[in-house]
N, CA, C and O atoms as CSV, one atom per row, in Angstrom:
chain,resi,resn,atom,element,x,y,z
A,1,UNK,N,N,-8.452,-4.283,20.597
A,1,UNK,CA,C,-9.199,-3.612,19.547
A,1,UNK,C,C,-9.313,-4.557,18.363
A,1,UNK,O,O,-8.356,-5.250,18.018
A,2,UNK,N,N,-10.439,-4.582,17.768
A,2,UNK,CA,C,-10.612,-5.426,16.839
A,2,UNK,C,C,-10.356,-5.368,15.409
A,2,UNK,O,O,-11.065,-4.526,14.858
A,3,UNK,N,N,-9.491,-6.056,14.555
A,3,UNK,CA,C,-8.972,-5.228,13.535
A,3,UNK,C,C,-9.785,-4.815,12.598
A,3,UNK,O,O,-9.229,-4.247,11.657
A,4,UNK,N,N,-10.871,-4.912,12.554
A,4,UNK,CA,C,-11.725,-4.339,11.656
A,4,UNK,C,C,-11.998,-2.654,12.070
A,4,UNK,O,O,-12.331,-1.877,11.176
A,5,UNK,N,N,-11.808,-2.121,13.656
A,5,UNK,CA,C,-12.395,-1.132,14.050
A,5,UNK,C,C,-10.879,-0.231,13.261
A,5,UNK,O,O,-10.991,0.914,12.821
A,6,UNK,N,N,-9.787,-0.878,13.226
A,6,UNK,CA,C,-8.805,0.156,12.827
A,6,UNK,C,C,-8.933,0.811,11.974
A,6,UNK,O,O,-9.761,0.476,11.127
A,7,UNK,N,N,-8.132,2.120,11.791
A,7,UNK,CA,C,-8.492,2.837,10.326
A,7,UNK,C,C,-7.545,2.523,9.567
A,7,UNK,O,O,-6.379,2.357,9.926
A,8,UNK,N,N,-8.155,2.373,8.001
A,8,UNK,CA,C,-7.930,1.841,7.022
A,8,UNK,C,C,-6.619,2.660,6.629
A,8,UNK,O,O,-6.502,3.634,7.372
A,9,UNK,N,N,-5.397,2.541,5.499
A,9,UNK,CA,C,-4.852,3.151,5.146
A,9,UNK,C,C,-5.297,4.923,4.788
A,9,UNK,O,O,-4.932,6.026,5.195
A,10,UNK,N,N,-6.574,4.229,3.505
A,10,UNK,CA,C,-6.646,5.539,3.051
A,10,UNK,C,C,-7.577,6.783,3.971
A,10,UNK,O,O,-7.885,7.954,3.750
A,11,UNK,N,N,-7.830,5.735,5.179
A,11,UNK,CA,C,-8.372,6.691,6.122
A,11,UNK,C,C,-7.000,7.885,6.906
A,11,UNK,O,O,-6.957,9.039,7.330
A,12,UNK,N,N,-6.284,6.999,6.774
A,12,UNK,CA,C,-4.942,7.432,7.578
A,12,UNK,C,C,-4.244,9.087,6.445
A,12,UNK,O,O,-3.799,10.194,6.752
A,13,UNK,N,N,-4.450,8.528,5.428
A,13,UNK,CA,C,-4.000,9.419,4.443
A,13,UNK,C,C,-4.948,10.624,4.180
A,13,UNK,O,O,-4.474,11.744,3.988
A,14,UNK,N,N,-6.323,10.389,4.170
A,14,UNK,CA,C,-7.441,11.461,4.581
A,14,UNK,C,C,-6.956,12.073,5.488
A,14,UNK,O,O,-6.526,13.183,5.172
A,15,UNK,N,N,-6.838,11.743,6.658
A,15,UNK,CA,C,-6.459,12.732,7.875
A,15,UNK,C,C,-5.005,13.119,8.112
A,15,UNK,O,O,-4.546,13.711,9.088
A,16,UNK,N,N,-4.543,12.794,7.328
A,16,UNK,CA,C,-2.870,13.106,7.594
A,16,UNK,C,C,-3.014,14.651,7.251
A,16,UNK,O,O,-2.217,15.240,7.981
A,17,UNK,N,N,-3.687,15.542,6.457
A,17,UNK,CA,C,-3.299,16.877,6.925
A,17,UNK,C,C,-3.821,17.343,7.993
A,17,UNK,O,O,-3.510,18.514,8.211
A,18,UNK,N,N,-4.370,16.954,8.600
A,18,UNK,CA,C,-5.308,17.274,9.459
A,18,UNK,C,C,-4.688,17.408,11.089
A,18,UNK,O,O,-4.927,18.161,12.034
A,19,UNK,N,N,-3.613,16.055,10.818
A,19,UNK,CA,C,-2.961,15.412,12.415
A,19,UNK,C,C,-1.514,15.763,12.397
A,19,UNK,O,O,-0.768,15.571,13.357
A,20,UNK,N,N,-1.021,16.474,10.858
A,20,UNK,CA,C,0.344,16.033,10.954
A,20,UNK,C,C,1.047,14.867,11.357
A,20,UNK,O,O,1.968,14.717,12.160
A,21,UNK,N,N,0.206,13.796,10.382
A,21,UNK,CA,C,0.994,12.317,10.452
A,21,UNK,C,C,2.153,12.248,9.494
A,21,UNK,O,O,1.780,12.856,8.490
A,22,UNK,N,N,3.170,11.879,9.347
A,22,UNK,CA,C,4.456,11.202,8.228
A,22,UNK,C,C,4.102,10.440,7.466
A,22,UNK,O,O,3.297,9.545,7.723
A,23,UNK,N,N,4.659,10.649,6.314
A,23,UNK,CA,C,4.167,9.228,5.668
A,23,UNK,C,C,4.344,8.219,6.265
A,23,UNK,O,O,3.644,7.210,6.348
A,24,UNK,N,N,5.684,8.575,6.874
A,24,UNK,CA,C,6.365,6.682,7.531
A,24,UNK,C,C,5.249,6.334,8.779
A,24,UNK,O,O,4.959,5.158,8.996
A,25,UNK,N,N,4.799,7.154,9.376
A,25,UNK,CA,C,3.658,6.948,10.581
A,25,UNK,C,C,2.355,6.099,9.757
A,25,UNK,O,O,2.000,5.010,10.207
A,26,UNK,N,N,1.725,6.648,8.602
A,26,UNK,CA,C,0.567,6.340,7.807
A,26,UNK,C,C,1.554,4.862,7.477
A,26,UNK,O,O,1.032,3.916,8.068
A,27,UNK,N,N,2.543,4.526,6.871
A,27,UNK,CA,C,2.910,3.697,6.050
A,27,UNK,C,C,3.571,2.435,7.510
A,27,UNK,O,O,4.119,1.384,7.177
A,28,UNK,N,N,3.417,2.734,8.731
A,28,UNK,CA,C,3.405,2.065,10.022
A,28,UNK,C,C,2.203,1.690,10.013
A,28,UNK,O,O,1.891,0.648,9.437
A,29,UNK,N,N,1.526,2.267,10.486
A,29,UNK,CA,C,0.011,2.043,10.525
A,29,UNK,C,C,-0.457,1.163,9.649
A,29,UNK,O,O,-1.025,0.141,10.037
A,30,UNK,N,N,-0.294,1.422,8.453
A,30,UNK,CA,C,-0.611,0.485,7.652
A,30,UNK,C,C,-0.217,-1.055,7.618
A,30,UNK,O,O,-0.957,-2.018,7.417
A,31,UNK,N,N,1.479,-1.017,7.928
A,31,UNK,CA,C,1.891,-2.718,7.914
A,31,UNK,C,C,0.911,-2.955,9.222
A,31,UNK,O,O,0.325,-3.996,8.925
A,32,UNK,N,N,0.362,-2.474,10.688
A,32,UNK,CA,C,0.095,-2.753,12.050
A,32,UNK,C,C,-1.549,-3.484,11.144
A,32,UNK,O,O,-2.178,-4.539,11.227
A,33,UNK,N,N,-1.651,-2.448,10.489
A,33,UNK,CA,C,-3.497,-2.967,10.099
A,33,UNK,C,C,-3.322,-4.193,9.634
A,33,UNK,O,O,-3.631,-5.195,10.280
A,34,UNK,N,N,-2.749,-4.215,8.336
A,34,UNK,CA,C,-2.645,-5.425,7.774
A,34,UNK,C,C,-2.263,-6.274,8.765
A,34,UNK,O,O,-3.187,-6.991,9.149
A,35,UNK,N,N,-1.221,-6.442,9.313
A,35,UNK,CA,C,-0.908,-7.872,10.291
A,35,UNK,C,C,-1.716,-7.870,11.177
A,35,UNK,O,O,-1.744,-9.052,11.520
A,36,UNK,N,N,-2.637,-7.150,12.000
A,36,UNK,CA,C,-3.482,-7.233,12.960
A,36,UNK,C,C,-4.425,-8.401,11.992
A,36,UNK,O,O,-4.608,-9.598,12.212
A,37,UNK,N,N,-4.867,-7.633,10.984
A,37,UNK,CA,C,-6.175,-8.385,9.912
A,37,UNK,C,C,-5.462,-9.902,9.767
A,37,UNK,O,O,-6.038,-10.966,9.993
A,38,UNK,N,N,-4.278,-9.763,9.399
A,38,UNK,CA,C,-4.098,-11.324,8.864
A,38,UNK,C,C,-4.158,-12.622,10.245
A,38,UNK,O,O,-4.451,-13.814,10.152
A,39,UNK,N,N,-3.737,-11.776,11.521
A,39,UNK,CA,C,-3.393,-12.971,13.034
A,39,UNK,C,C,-5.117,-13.054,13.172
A,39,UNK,O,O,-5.607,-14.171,13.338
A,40,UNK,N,N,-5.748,-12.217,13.122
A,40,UNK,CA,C,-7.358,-11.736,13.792
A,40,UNK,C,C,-6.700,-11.678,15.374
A,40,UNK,O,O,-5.581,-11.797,15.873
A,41,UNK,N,N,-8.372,-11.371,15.940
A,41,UNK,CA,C,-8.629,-11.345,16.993
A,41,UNK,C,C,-8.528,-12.509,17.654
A,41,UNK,O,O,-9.175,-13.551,17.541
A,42,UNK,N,N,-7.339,-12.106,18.594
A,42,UNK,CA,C,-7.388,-13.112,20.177
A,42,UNK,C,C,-5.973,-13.920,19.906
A,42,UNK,O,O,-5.579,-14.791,20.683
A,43,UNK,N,N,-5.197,-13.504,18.624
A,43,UNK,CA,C,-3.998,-13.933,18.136
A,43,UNK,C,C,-2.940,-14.287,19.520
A,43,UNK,O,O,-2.296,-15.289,19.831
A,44,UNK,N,N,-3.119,-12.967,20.136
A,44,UNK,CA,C,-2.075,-12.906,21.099
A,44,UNK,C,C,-2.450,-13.505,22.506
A,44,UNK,O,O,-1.551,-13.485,23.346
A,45,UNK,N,N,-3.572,-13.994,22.837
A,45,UNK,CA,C,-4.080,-14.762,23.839
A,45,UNK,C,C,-3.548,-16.346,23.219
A,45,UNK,O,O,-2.978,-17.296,23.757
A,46,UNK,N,N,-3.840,-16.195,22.405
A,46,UNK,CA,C,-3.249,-17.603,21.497
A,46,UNK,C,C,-2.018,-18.495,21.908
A,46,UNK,O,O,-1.723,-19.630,22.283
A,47,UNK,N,N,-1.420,-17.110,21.562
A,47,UNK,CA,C,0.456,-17.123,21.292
A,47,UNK,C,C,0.750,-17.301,22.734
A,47,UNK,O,O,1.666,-18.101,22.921
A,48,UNK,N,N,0.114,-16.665,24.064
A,48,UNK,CA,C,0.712,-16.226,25.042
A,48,UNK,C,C,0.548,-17.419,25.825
A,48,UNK,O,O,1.419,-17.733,26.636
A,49,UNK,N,N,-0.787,-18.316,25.612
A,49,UNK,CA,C,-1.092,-19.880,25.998
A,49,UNK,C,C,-0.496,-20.797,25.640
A,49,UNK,O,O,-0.318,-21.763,26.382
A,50,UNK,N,N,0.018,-20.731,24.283
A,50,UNK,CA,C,0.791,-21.826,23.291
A,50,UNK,C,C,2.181,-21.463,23.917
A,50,UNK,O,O,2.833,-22.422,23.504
A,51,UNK,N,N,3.084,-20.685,24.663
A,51,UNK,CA,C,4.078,-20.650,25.523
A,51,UNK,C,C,4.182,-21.002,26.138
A,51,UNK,O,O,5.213,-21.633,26.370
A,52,UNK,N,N,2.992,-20.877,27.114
A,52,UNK,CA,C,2.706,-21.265,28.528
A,52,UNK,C,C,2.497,-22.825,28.382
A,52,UNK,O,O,2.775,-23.302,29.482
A,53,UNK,N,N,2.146,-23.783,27.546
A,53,UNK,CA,C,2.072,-24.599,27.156
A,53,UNK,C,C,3.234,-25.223,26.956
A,53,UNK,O,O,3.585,-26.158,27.675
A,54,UNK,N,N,3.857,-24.831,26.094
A,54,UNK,CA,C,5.433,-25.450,25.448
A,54,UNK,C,C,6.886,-25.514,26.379
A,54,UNK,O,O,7.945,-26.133,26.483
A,55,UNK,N,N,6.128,-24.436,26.943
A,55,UNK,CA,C,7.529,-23.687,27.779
A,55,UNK,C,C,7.578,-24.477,29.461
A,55,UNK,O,O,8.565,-25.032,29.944
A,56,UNK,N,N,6.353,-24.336,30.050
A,56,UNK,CA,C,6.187,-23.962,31.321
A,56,UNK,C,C,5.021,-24.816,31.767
A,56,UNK,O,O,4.222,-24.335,32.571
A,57,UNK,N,N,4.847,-26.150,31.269
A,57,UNK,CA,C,3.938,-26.972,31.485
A,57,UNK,C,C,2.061,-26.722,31.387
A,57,UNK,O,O,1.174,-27.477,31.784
A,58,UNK,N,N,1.958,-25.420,30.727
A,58,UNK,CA,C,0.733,-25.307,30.619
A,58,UNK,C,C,0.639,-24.335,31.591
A,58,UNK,O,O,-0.327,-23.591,31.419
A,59,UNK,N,N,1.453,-24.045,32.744
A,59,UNK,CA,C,0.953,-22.953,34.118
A,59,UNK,C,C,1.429,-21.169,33.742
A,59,UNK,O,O,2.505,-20.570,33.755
A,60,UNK,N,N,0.516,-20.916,33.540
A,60,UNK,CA,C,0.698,-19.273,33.596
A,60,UNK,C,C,1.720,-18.961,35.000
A,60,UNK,O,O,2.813,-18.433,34.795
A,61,UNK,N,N,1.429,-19.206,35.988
A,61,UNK,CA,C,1.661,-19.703,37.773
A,61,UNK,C,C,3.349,-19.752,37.689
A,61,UNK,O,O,4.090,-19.108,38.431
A,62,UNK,N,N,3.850,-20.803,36.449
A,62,UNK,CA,C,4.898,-20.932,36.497
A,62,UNK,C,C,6.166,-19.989,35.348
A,62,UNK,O,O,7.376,-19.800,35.217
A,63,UNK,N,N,5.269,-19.751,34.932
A,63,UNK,CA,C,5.190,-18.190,33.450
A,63,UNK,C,C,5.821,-17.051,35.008
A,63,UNK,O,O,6.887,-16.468,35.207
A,64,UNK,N,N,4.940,-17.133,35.567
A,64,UNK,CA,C,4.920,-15.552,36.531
A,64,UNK,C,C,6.254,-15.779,36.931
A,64,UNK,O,O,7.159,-14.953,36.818
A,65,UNK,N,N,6.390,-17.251,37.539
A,65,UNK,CA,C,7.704,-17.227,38.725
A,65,UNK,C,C,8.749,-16.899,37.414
A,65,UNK,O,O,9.401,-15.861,37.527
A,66,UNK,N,N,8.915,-17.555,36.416
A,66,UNK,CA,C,10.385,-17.562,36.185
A,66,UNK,C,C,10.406,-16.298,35.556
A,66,UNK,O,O,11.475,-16.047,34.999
A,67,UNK,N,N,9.381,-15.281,35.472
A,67,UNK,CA,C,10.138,-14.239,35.296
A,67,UNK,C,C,9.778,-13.045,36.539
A,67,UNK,O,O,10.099,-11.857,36.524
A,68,UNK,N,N,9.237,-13.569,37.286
A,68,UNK,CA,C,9.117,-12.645,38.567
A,68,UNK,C,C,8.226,-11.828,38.700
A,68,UNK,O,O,8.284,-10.790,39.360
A,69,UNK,N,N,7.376,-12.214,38.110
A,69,UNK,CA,C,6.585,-11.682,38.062
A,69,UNK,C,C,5.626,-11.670,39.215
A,69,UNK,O,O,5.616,-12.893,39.357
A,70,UNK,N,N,4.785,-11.227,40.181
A,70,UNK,CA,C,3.352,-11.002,40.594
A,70,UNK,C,C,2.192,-10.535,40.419
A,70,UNK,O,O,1.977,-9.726,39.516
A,71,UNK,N,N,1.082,-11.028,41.383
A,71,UNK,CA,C,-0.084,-10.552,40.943
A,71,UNK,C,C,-0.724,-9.677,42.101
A,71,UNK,O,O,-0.054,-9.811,43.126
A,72,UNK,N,N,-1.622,-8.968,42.241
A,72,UNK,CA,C,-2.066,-7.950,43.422
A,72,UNK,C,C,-3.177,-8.864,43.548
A,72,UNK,O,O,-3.403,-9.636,42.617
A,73,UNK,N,N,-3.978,-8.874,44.696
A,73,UNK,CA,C,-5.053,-9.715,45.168
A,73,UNK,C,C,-5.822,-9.345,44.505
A,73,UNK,O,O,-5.994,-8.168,44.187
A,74,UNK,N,N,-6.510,-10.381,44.125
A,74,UNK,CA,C,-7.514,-10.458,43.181
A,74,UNK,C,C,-7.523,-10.578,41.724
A,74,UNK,O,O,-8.536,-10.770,41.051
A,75,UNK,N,N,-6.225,-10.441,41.239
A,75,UNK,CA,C,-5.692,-10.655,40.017
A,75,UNK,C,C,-5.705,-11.878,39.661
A,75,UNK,O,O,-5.435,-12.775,40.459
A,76,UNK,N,N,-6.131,-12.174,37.975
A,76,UNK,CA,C,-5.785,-13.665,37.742
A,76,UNK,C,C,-4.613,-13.624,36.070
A,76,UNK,O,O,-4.456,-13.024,35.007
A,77,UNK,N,N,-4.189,-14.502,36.729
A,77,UNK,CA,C,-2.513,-14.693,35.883
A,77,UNK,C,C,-3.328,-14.467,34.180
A,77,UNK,O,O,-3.345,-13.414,33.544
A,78,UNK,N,N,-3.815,-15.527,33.844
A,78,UNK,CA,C,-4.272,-15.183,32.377
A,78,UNK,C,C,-4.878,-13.825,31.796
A,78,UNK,O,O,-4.847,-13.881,30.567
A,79,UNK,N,N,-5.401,-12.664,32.244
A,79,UNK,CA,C,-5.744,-11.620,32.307
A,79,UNK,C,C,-4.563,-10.378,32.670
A,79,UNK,O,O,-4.875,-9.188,32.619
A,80,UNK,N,N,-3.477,-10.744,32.960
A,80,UNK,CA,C,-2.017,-10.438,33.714
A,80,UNK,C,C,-1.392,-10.493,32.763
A,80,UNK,O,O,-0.678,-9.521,32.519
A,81,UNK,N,N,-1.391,-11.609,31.855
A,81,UNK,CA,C,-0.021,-11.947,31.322
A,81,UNK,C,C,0.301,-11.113,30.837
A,81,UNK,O,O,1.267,-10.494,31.285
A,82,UNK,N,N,-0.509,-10.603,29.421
A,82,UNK,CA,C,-0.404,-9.438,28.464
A,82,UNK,C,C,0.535,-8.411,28.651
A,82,UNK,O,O,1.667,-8.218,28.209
A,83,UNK,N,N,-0.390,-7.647,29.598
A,83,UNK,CA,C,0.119,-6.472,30.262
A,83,UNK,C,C,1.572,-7.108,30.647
A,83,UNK,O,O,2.398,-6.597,29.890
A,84,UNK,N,N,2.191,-8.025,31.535
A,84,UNK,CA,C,3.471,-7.872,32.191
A,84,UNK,C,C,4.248,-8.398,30.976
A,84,UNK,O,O,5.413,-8.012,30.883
A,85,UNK,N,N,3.835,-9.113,30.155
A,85,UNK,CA,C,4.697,-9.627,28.786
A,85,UNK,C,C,4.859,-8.039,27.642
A,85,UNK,O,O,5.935,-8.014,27.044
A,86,UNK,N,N,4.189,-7.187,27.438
A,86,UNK,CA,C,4.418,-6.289,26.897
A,86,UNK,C,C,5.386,-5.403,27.774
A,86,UNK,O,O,6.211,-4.653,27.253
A,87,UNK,N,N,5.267,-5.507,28.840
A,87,UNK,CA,C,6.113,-4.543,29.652
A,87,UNK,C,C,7.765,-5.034,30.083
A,87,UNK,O,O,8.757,-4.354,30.346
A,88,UNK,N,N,7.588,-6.259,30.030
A,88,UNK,CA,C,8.709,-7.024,29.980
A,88,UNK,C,C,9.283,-7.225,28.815
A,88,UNK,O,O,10.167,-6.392,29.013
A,89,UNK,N,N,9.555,-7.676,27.643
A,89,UNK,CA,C,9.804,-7.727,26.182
A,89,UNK,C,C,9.069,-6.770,25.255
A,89,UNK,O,O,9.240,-6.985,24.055
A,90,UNK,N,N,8.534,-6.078,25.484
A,90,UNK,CA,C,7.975,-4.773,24.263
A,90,UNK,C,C,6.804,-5.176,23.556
A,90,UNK,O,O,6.085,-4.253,23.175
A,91,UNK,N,N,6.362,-6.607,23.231
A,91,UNK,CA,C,4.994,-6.672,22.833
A,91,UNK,C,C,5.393,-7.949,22.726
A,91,UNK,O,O,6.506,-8.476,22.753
A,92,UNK,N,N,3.764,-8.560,22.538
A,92,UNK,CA,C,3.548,-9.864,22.633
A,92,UNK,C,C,4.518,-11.050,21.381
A,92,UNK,O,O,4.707,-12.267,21.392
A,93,UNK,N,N,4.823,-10.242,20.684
A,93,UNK,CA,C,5.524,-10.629,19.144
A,93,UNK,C,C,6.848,-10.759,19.598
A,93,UNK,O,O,7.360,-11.790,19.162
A,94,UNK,N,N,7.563,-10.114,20.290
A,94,UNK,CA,C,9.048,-10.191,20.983
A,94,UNK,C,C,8.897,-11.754,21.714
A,94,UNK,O,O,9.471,-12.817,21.477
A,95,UNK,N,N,8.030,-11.431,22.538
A,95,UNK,CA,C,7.613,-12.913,23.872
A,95,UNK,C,C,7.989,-13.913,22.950
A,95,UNK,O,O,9.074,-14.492,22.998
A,96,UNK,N,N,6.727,-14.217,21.746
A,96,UNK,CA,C,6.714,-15.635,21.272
A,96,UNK,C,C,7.840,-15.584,20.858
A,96,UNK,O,O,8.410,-16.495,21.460
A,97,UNK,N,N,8.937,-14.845,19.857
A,97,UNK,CA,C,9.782,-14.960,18.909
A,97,UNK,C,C,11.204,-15.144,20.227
A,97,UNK,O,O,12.220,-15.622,19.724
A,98,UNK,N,N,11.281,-14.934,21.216
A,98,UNK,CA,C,11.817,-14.941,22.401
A,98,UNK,C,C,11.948,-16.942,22.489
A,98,UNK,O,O,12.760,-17.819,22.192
A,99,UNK,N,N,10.723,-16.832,23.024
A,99,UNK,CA,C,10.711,-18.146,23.449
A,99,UNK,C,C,10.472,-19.239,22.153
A,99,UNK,O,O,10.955,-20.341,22.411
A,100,UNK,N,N,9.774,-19.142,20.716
A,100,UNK,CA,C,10.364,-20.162,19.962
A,100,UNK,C,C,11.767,-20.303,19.504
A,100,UNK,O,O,12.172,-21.430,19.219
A,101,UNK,N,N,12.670,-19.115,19.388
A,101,UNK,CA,C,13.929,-19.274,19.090
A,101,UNK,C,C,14.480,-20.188,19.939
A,101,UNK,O,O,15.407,-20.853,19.475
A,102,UNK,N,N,14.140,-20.394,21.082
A,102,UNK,CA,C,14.667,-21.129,22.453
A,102,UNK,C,C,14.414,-22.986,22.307
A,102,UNK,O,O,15.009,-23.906,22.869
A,103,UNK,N,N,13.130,-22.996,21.173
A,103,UNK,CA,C,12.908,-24.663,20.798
A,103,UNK,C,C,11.833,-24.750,22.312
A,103,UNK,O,O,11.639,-23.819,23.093
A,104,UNK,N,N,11.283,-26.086,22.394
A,104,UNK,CA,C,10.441,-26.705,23.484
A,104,UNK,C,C,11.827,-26.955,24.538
A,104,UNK,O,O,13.016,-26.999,24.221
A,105,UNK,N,N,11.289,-27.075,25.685
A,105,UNK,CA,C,12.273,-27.465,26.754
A,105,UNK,C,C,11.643,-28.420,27.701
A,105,UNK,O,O,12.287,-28.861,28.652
């Protein structure tokens, strides 16, 4: 999703009687907007290549093995990663902060 399509704070606060949102939910939302706006779009395709790069010689291929990952026929690893890196570490922000704490290898 593109961070411009998100809703704005005070959109969040408009509809908060409406949804029964928390403040702390509106005031979530809000840090997610802002940092979405500041990485832009494609941040995390970025991050998830610049690993695969540093880490693992550039091979997504070799991304999959060391964490065991597979693919179903017809699947291609770069279109994959996302999904099994969020499902594996909790979001793409865990992954990188995962693997730069670790230094180049």
């Amino acid at each position: 999703m593109a961070a411009s399509s998100l809703p704005g704070p005070a959109d969040l606060y408009a509809k908060r009687s409406e949804c029964r949102l928390s403040a702390l939910h509106v005031e979530m939302c809000t840090v997610q907007h802002l940092l979405l706006s500041a990485l832009g779009v494609g941040w995390d395709a970025k991050e998830i290549s610049r690993i695969a790069k540093v880490h693992f010689e550039g091979s997504y291929k070799a991304m999959f093995a060391h964490h065991g990952w597979t693919l179903e026929k017809g699947q291609q690893y770069m279109h994959q990663a996302a999904p099994r890196i969020v499902q594996t570490y909790g979001s793409v922000s865990t992954f990188v902060d995962h693997f730069d704490a670790r230094g180049a290898q």
